[in-house]
Residue, then its C-alpha position, 0 to 999 in steps of 0.5 A: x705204327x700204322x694201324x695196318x700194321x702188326x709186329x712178328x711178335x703179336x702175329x705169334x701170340x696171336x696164332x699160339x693163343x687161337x692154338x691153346x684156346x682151339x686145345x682146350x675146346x677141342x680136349x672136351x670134344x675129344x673126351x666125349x668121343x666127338x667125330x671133331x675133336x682135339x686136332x680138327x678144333x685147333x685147325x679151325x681155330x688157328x685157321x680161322x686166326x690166320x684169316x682174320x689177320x690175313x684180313x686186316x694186315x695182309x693187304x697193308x701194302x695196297x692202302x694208300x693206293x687211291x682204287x684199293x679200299x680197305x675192309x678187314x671183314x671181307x675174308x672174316x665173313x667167309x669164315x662164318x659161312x664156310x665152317x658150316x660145310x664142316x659143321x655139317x659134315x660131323x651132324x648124323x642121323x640114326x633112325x630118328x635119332x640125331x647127334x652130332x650137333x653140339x659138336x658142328x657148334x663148338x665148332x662154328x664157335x670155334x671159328x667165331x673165337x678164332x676172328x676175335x683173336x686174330x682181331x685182338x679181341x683177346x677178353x671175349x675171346x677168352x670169356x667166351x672160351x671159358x663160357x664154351x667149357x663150362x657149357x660142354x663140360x658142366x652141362x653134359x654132366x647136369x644133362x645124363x643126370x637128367x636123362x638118367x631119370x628118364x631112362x629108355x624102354x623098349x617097346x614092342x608093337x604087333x598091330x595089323x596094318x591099316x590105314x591111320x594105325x602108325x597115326x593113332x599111335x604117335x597121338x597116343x605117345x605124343x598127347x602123353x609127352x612120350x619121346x621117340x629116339x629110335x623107330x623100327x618098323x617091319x612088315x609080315x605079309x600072312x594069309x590073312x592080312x598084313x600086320x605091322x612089328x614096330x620096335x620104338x626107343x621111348x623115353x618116358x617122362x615120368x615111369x607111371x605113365x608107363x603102364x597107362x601107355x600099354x593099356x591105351x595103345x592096347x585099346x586101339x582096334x588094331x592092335x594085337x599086342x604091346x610089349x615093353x622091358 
């Protein structure tokens, strides 16, 4: 058989492979109430396996003509480009927070997996599989446990609004290592001047700083008053 070449019979184990692989990357997803989840990781998996052997065997009928160069890359490497317009479409942001982006990964992986199976490239495939599992599953898990020890606090700020105020105060929280997940910022118009409610998500990298954190930002001229819970 030439190597151009592929029998009904590897063509399927190839496709129900990418089908069960793209299954069990897309269970996780689907389990963390991921927005691409069982289905749309099979689709691309399978997708992306149909691609890469329509790249290396579709055009079989056309190697021996002497004008037709023959390169099993060229519809593979659209692959890599292209799953980035999905990838996209599932990255969101909420104020300063981001989520989204382990999933636009799993599934930018999800279609490097597939070229590999469509390529025959069955052990990575496979290893990498597996390596992608334990990463979304056993690390998520390692990973709350972390952030559960450094728990979210809600912080309130009154502060007039003077120039370089929201300055001071982001020095403050990052000379300190302070995150901010979240940010909301109103302003109050009165007859003496303008003052400035900020409402942050902090998450504080250890819960002695928390106090310490008060009583500096109380310290900044224009500020009136700082609460947290």
């Amino acid at each position: 058989m030439s190597p151009w070449d592929i029998d009904p019979l590897h063509l399927t184990i190839r496709l129900v492979l990418a089908l069960v692989i793209g299954g069990l990357i897309g269970f996780e997803r689907e389990r963390s109430g991921s927005a691409a989840g069982f289905r749309t990781h099979i689709l691309v998996c399978i997708g992306s396996t149909l691609i890469m052997l329509l790249s290396m065997y579709g055009f079989s009928a056309f190697v021996n003509e002497p004008n037709v160069r023959m390169d099993p890359a060229r519809l593979a490497a659209q692959v890599i480009s292209g799953i980035g317009f999905l990838g996209a479409g599932t990255i969101l942001r909420t104020g300063l927070s981001i989520t989204g982006l382990t999933t636009a990964a799993s599934l930018w992986v999800v279609a490097a997996i597939g070229l590999a199976i469509g390529a025959g490239f069955y052990y990575p495939a496979v290893l990498a599989t597996w390596i992608v599992i334990i990463s979304l599953w056993v690390l998520s898990k390692l990973e709350k446990r972390m952030v559960k020890r450094k728990s979210n606090y809600i912080m309130q700020i009154q502060a007039d609004n003077e120039y370089g105020i929201l300055n001071s105060i982001s020095d403050v929280f990052e000379k300190k290592r302070i995150v901010v997940t979240q940010l909301s910022v109103k302003e109050e118009i009165n007859e003496e001047n303008k003052e400035l409610h900020l409402t942050l998500s902090l998450r504080f990298p250890q819960r002695s700083m928390i106090m310490s954190t008060v009583e500096e930002l109380r310290q900044l001229p224009a500020v009136r008053r700082v609460s947290i819970e």
